[in-house]
N, C-alpha and C positions, 0 to 999 in steps of 0.2 A: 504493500500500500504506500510506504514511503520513497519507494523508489515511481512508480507511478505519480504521486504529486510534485515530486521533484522532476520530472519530463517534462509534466503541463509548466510548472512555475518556466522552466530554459525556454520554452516554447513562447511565453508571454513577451520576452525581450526583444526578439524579432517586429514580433508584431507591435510592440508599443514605438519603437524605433519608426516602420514606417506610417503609423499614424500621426509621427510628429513629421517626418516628412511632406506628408501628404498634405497637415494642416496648414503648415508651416508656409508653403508654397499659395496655397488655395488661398490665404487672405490677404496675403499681399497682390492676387487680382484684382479685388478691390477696387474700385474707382477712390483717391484721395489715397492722405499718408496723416500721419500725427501732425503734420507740421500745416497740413489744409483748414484741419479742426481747431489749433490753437492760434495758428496768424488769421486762417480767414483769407480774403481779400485784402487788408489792411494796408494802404501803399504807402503809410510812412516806412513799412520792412524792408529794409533793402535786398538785393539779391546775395549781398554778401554775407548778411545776416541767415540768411534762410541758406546759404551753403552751410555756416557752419555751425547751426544749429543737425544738421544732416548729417554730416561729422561727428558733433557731440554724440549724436543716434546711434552712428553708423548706418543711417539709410545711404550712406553715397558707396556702399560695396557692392559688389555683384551678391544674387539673392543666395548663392551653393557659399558662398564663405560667412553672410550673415546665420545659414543655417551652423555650419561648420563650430562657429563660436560659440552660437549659441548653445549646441549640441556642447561642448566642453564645460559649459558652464553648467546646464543641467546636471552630467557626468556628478558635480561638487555637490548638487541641491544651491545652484546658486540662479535664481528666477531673473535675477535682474532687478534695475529699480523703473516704475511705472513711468511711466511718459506723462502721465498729468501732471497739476501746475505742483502739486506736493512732493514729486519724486519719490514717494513709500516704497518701501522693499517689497515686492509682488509676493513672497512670502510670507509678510505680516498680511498685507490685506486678505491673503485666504485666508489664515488661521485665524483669521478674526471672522470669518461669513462660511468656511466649511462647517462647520460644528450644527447649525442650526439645516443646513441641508441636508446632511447627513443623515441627522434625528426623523426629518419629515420623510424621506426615502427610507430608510429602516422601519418606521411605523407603517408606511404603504405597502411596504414589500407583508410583514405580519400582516397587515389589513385583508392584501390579496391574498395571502394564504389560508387565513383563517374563513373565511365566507367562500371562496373558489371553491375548493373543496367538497362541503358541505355540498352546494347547490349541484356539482357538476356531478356528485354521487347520485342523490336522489334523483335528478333529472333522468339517469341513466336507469336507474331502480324500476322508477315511476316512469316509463318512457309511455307517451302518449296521454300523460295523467292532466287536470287540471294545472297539476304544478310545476310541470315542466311544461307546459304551453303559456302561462304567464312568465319566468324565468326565459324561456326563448325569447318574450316578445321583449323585456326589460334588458336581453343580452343585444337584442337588436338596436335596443335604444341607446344603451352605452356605448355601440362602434359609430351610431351615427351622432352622437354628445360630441360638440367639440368640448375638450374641458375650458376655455378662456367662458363657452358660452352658459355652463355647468355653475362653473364660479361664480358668474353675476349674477347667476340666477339666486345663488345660495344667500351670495352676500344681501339681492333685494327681499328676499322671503325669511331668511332668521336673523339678518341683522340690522334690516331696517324696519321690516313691516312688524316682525315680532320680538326684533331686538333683545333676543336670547343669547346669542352670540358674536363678539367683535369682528368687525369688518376689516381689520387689519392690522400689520405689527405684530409681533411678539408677545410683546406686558402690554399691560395697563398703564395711566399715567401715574396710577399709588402703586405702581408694583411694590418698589422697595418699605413703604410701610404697612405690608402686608404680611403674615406669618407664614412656617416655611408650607405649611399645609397651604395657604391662601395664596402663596407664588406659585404653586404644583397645579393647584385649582384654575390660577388666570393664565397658566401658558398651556393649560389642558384645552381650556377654552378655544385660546387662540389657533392650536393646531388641529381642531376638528374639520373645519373643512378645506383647509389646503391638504390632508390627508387624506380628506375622504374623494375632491378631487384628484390628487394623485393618484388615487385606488381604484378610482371607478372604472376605466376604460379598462386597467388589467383584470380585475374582476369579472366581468362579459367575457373577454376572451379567453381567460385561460377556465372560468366553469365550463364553456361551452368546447372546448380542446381536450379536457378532463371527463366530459359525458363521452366524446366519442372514445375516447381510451377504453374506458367501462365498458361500451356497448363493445366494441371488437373482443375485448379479455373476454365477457360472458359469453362467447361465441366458442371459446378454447373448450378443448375435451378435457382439460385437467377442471373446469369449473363445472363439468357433466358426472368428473367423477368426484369430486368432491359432495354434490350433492345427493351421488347415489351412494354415497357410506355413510349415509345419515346427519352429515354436520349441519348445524342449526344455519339458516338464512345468512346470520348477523357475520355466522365465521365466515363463511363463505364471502359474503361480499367484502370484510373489514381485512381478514389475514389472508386471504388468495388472490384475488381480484385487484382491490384496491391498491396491494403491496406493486403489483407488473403494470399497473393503470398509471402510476405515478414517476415510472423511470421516465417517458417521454418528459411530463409534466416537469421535469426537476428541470431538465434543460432548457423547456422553456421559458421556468420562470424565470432560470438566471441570464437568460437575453434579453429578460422583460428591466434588464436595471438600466442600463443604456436609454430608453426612453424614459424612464422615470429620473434621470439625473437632465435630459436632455428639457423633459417638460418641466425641471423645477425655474428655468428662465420665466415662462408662461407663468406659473404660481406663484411666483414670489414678485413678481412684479404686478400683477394683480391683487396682492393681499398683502402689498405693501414689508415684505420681509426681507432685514437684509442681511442675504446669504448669497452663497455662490452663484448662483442660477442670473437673480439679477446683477451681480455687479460682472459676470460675464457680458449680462445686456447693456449696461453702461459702460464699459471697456469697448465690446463693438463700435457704439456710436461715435468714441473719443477716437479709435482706429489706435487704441494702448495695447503693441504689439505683442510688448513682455507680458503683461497680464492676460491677454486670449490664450495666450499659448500654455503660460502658466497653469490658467482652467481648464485648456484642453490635456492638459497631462495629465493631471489629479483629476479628471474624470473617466480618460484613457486608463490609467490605471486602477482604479475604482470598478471599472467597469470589466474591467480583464481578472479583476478578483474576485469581484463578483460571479465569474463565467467558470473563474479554480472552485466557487465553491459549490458550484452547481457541478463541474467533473467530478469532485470529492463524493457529493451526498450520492452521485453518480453512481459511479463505484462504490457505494456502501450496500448500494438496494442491489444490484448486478454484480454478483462477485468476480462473473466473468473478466468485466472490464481489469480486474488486478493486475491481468497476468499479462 
């Protein structure tokens, strides 16, 4: 088993290598540079100015040696400092805004797991029942939900019309003279529905990926002979069925993080949270090259972890895979 996840892990460098590549290149097509979005127009700038502010950048190299260096500095964990008017170490500004994305992608992924599940079993139990023909139709509505349009819906129905829940932020304004139960209470609050957003679209899809798993396994002759040796319903679908229903379902879920770190841009800048997601969106607009790239690697890798520990659980239901 340990040599198995030490393959995937060798395997993960390659490929995060050319995702910085690939990104690396892609945004510098871009129409503009840092230097469009802070001079602007401005014709008091001279050109001699705007050369060596380019310089200062290093935007005046060819694009293979801006990666080259950059690539060296990564090698250290050295991000660079932002291109906005503060110069922050692109390193501070994550570790100041990961933490709160991280949590909202963590409780999404449990979110999906824990209701997927559930529905995609019974759906497949109860096939043609009342309840899987409401759950089909609700599974249909979630792929056609956009979530930005999910969000405002939520934000106009529980946080304004019935104003049970904040419409945005993190805390409260009295966070701090709140007790430690009453700060667990107001950030419980606030992460209800940017998580329940997050959850929704993977939820539709993977119950409804999870029913069809069921429906092929109860098709196997090992679930014909299980239930000709008399094992109760519940064994049969919980410890045979469910256990070989769930190897696809692991891999899927762990390619479902990628769109969950990709949609937390969407969430947090709708729900006013500030974490990764948006200050990637505010780095976009500024064209703050060290900081895109920044986000794209601690989400590149995030995501390529996410995908080890989807081969792990892999390999724990399938022993096969060990060897």
């Amino acid at each position: 088993m340990g040599v198995y996840i030490f393959k995937r892990f060798l395997f993960m460098i390659p490929i995060l290598i050319g995702i910085t590549l690939i990104s690396f290149f892609v945004i510098h097509l871009a129409p503009g540079n840092p230097l469009t979005e802070q001079l602007g127009l401005n014709p008091k700038v001279s050109m001699s100015a705007r050369t060596q502010l380019e310089k200062l950048y290093g935007l005046n190299k060819p694009l293979l040696i801006q990666y080259t260096e950059w690539l060296k500095r990564i090698a250290t964990f050295n991000f660079g400092l932002s291109f906005t008017a503060n110069h922050e170490p692109v390193i501070t500004e994550i570790k100041r805004t990961i933490g709160i994305t991280i949590i909202i992608n963590t409780l999404a992924i449990i979110f999906i797991f824990i209701f997927s599940i559930p529905i995609g079993v019974l759906s497949a139990v109860k096939q043609n029942s009342l309840f899987d023909k409401i759950s089909t139709v609700l599974v249909f509505i979630g792929f056609a939900a956009p979530s930005f349009w999910v969000a405002l819906l939520l934000i106009i129905f529980f946080g304004i019309d019935l104003r049970i829940l904040p419409i945005g932020g993190i805390t409260s304004i009295g966070y701090n003279s709140l007790s430690l139960g009453g700060k667990i209470i107001d950030i419980g609050k606030h992460l209800v529905m940017p998580v329940f957003v997050a959850g929704f679209g993977g939820i539709a899809g993977l119950s409804r990926y999870l029913r069809g798993n069921m429906l092929e396994v109860y098709r196997q002759d090992y679930i014909m002979a299980a239930r000709a040796k008399g094992l109760k319903e519940r064994v049969v679908i919980y410890k045979h069925a469910l256990k070989n229903a769930l190897i696809p379902f692991i891999t899927i879920l762990g390619l479902s993080v990628p769109g969950l770190i990709g949609g937390s841009v969407i969430i947090e800048t709708i729900f006013d949270i500030n974490g990764m997601g948006r200050l990637f969106y505010q780095s976009v607009l500024a064209r703050d090259y060290p900081t895109i790239m920044g986000i794209l690697v601690i989400g590149a890798i995030l995501t390529l972890l996410g995908n080890l520990m989807a081969d792990t659980a892999y390999a724990l239901v399938d022993p096969r895979l060990r060897k």
